[in-house]
C-alpha positions as CSV (number, residue, x, y, z in Angstrom):
1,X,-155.6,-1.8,0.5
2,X,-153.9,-2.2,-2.5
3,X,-156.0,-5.9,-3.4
4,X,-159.3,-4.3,-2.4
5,X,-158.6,-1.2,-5.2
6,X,-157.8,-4.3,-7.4
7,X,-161.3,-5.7,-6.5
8,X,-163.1,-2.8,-7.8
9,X,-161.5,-2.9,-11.2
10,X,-163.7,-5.1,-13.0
11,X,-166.6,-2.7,-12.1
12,X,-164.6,0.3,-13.2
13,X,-164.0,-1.4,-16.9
14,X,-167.6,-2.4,-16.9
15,X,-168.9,1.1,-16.3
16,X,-166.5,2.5,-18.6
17,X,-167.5,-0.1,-22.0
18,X,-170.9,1.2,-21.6
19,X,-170.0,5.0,-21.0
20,X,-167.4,4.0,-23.9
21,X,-170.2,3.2,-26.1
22,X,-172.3,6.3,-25.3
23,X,-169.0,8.0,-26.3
24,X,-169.1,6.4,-29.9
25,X,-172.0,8.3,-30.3
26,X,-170.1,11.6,-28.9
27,X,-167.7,11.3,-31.3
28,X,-169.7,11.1,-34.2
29,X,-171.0,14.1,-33.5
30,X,-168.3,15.9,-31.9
31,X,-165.0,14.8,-34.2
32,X,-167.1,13.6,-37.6
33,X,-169.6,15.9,-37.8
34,X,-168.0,18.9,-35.8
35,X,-171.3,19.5,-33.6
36,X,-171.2,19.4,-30.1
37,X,-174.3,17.6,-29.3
38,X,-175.9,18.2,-25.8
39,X,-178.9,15.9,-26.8
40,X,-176.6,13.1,-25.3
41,X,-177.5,14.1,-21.7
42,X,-181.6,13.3,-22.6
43,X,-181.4,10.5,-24.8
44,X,-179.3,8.3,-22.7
45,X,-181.8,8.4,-20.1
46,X,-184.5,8.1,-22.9
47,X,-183.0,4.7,-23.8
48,X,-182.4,3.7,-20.1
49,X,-186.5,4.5,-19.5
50,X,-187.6,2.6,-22.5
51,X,-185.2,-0.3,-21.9
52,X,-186.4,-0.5,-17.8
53,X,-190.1,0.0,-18.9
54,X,-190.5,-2.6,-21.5
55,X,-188.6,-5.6,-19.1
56,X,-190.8,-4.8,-15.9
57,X,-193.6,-5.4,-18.3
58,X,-192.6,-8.6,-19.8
59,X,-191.3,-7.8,-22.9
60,X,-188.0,-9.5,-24.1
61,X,-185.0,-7.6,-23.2
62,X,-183.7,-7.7,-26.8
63,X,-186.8,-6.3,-27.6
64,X,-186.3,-3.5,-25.1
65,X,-182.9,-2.2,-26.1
66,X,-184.0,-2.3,-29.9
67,X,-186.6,-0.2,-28.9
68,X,-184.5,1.7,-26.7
69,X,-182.3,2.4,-29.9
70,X,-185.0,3.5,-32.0
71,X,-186.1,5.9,-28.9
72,X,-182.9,7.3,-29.2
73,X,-182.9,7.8,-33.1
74,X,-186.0,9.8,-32.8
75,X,-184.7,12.4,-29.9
76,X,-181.4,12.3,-32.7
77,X,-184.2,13.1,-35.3
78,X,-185.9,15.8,-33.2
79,X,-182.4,18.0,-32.6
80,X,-181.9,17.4,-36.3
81,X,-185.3,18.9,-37.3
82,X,-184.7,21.9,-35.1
83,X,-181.1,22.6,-36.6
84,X,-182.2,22.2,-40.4
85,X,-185.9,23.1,-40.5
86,X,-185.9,25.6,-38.0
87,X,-182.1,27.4,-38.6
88,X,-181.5,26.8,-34.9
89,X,-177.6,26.4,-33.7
90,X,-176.9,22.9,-33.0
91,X,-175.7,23.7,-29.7
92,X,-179.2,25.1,-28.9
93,X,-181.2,22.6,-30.9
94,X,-179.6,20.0,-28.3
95,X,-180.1,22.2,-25.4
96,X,-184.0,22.2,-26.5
97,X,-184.7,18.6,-27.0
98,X,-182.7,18.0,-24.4
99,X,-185.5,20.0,-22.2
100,X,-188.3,17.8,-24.0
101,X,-187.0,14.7,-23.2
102,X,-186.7,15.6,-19.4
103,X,-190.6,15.8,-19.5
104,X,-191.0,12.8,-22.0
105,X,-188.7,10.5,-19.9
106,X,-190.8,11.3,-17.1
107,X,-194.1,10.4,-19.0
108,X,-192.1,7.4,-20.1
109,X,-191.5,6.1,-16.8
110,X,-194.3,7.6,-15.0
111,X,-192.1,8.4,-11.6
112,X,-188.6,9.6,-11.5
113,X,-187.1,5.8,-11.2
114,X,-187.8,2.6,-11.9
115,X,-186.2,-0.4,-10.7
116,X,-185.3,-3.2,-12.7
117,X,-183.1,-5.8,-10.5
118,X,-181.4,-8.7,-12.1
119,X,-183.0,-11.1,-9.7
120,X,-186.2,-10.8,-10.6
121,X,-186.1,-9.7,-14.8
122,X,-184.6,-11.4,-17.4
123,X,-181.2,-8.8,-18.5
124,X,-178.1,-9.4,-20.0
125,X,-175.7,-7.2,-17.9
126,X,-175.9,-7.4,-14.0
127,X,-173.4,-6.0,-11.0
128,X,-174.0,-9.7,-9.6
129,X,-172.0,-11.2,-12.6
130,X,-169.4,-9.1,-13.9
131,X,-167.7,-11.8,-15.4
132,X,-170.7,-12.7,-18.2
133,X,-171.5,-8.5,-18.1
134,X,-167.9,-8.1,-19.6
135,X,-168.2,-10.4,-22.3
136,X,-171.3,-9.1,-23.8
137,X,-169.9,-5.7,-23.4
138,X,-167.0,-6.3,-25.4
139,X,-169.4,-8.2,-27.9
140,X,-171.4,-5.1,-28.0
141,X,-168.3,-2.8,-28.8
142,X,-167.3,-5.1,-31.5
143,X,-170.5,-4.9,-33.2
144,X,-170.8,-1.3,-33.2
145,X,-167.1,-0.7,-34.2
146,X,-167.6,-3.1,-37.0
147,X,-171.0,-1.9,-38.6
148,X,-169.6,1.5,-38.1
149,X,-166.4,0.9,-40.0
150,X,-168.6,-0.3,-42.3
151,X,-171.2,2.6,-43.1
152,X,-168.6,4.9,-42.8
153,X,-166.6,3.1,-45.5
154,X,-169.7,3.5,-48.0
155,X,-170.7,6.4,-50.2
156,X,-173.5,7.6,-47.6
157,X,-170.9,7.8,-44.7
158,X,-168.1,9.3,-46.5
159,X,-171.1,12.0,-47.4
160,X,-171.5,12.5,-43.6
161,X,-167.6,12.4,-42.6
162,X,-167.4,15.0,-45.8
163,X,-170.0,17.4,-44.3
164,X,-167.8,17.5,-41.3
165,X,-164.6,18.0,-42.8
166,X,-165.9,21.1,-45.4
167,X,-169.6,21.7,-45.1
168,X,-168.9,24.5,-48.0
169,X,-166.8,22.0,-50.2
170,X,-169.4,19.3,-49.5
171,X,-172.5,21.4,-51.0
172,X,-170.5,22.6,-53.7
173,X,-170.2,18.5,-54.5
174,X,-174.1,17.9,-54.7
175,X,-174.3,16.7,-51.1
176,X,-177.3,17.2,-49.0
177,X,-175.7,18.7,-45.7
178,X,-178.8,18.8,-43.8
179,X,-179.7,15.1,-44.5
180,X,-176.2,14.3,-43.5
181,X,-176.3,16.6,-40.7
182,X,-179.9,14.9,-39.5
183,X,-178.2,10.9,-40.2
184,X,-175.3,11.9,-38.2
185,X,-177.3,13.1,-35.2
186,X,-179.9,10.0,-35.3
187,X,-177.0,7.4,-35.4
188,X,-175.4,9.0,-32.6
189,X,-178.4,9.4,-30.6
190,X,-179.3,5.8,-31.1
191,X,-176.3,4.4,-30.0
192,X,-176.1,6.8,-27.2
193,X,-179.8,5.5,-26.5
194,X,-178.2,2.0,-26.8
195,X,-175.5,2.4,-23.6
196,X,-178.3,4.0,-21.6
197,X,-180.5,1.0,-21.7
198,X,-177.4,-1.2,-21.2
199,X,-176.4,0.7,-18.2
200,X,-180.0,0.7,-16.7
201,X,-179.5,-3.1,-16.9
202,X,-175.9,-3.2,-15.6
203,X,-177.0,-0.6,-12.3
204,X,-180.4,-2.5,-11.7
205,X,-182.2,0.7,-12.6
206,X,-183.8,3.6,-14.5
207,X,-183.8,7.2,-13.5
208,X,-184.4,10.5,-14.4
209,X,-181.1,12.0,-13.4
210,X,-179.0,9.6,-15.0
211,X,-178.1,11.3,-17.7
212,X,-177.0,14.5,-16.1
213,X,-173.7,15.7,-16.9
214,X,-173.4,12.4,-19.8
215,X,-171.8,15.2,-22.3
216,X,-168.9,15.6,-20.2
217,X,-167.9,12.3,-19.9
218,X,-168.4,11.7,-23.3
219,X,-166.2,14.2,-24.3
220,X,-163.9,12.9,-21.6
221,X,-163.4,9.2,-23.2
222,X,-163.2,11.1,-26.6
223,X,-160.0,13.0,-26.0
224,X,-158.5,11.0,-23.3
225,X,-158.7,8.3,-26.0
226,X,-157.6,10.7,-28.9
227,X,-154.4,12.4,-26.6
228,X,-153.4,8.9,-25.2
229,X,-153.5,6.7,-28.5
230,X,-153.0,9.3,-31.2
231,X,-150.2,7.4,-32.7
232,X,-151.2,4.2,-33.2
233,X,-155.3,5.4,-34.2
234,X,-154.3,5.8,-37.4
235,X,-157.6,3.5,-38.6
236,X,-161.0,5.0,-38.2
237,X,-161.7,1.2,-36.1
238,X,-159.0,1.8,-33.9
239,X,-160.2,5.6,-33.3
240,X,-163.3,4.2,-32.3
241,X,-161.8,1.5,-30.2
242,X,-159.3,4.0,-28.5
243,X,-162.6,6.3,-27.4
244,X,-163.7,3.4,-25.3
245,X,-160.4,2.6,-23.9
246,X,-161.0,6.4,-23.2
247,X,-163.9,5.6,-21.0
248,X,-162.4,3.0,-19.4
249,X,-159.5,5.3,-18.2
250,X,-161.5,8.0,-17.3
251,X,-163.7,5.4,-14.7
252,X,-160.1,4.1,-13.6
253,X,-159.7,7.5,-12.3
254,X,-163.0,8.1,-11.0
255,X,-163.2,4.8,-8.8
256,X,-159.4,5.3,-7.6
257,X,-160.7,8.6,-6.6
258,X,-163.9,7.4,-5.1
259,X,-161.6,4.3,-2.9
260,X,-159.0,7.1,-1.4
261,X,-162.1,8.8,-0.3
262,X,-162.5,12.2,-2.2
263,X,-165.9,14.0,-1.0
264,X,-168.2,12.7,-3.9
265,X,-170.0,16.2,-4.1
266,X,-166.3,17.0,-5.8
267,X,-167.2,14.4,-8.6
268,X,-168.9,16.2,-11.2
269,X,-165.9,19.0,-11.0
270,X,-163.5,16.5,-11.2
271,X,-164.6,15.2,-14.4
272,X,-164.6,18.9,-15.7
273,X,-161.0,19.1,-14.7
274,X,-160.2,16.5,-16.3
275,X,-161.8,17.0,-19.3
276,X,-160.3,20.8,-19.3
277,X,-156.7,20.2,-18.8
278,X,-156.9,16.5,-21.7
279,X,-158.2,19.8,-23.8
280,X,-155.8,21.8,-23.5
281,X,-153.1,19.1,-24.3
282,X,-152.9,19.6,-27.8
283,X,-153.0,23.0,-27.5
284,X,-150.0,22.9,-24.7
285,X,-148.2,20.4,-27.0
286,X,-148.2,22.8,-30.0
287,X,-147.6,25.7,-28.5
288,X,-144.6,24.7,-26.2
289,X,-143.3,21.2,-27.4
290,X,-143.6,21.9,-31.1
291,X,-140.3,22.9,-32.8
292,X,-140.4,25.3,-35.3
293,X,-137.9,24.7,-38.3
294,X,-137.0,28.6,-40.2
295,X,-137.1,27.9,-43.9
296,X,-133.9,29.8,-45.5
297,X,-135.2,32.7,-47.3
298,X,-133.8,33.0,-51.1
299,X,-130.8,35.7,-49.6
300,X,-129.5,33.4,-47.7
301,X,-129.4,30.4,-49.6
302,X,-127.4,32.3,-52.6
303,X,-125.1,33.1,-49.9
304,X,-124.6,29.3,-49.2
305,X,-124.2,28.9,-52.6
306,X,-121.2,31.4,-53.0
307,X,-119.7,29.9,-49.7
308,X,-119.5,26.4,-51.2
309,X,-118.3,27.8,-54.6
């Protein structure tokens, strides 16, 4: 029993990289910019439709996922808009596009699935090789990681982490918040866009429910990854890095679940449950396991002083 939970491993890390990756995005949204983004659970499927689309037609799969990326920058675009132009709450915004994209996915696809077997198309990532699916995965990681480490090392991306940190502070400076704001969302939504048409390849299809309930594990992989590694993701590369380790971890759990046979209609509140009580960890932590040191008030200390003299 034991070797055949081994044996399912490999599919659990592989699943988790590219969940991992749609997490990146999470976390630009949801730690940098301080915006819970709910676009997430559209645009993944957006990238997954444009990626499946484009290969059943012919068109290189490179190709397809950097159109599937640029898919996803527009949906980022289109929550932006709402939030800056219109003076809608981001939560709200994401909610809305989030509706569009259920009816443009479907115009995208023109049925609720499409198929796109590694047999027969041309992909990078398939089930049937896991092997040559991990090593472009973890290519694809340290690409992202590095070009992000990058932008956010330059005077536009310490703009956007500024907005996050004080969006008050940040105006006061000269900084366009709502250009920030919009950047932030479109790289997120592009590289959210990015693991969908990765994981359309990897699961040999596209469909229109796919990205149901995506938020959650994002959010998942973020603190998991955040409560787990705090102390050594010191670096904003290693934060990255420990958010995908985060989705890794959190599909470690979810297939060890699924082999000792949990009812899978208890799935989706299991990853709820999860992402409730990793949460409430910090909180728990500082509340209960947080010693507080009493400074000595001024009385006291003059009375220390006459006890030593």
């Amino acid at each position: 029993m034991f070797l055949n939970w081994l044996a399912t491993l490999p599919g659990a890390i592989a699943q988790g990289i590219i969940w991992g990756i749609m997490a990146v995005g999470v976390y630009i949204t949801y730690k940098i910019l301080d915006i819970a983004d709910l676009t997430v659970d559209g645009s993944i499927c957006t990238g997954a439709a444009v990626c499946a689309v484009m290969v059943t037609s012919g068109v290189n799969v490179w190709v397809a996922m950097i159109c599937a990326v640029l898919a996803g920058m527009l949906t980022g675009l289109a929550t932006g808009l709402l939030h800056t132009l219109m003076g809608i709450p981001p939560i709200l915004a994401g909610i809305l596009t989030q509706l569009i994209l259920w009816s443009v996915n479907l115009k995208i696809m023109g049925k609720a699935n499409i198929a796109l077997p590694s047999r027969q198309f041309d992909v990078i990532l398939a089930q049937l090789n896991i092997k040559q699916s991990l090593i472009w995965l973890v290519v694809f990681v340290a690409v992202i990681v590095a070009l992000l480490y990058f932008f956010f090392g330059t005077e536009l991306g310490m703009s956007l982490r500024s907005t996050g940190n004080n969006i008050h502070m940040s105006q006061a400076q000269g900084i366009n918040i709502n250009f920030t704001k919009v950047l932030g969302l479109v790289i997120s939504n592009g590289i959210v866009a990015l693991s969908g048409a990765l994981l359309a390849q990897y699961q040999g299809f596209s469909d229109i429910n796919m990205g149901r309930g995506a938020i959650v594990i994002g959010l998942a992989a973020v603190i998991i990854g955040e409560t787990l590694f705090s102390k050594i993701a010191r670096n904003f590369a290693v934060r990255l890095l420990a958010v995908v380790a985060g989705g890794i971890i959190y599909f470690f759990v979810y297939q060890t679940v699924i082999f000792l046979g949990l009812d899978t209609d208890l799935l989706k509140m299991l990853s709820a449950v999860v992402v409730a009580i990793f949460l409430a960890v910090p909180y728990w932590k500082k509340k209960y396991f947080t010693k507080v040191k009493i400074k000595p008030t001024t009385e006291s200390k003059s009375e220390e002083v006459k006890e030593n003299a």
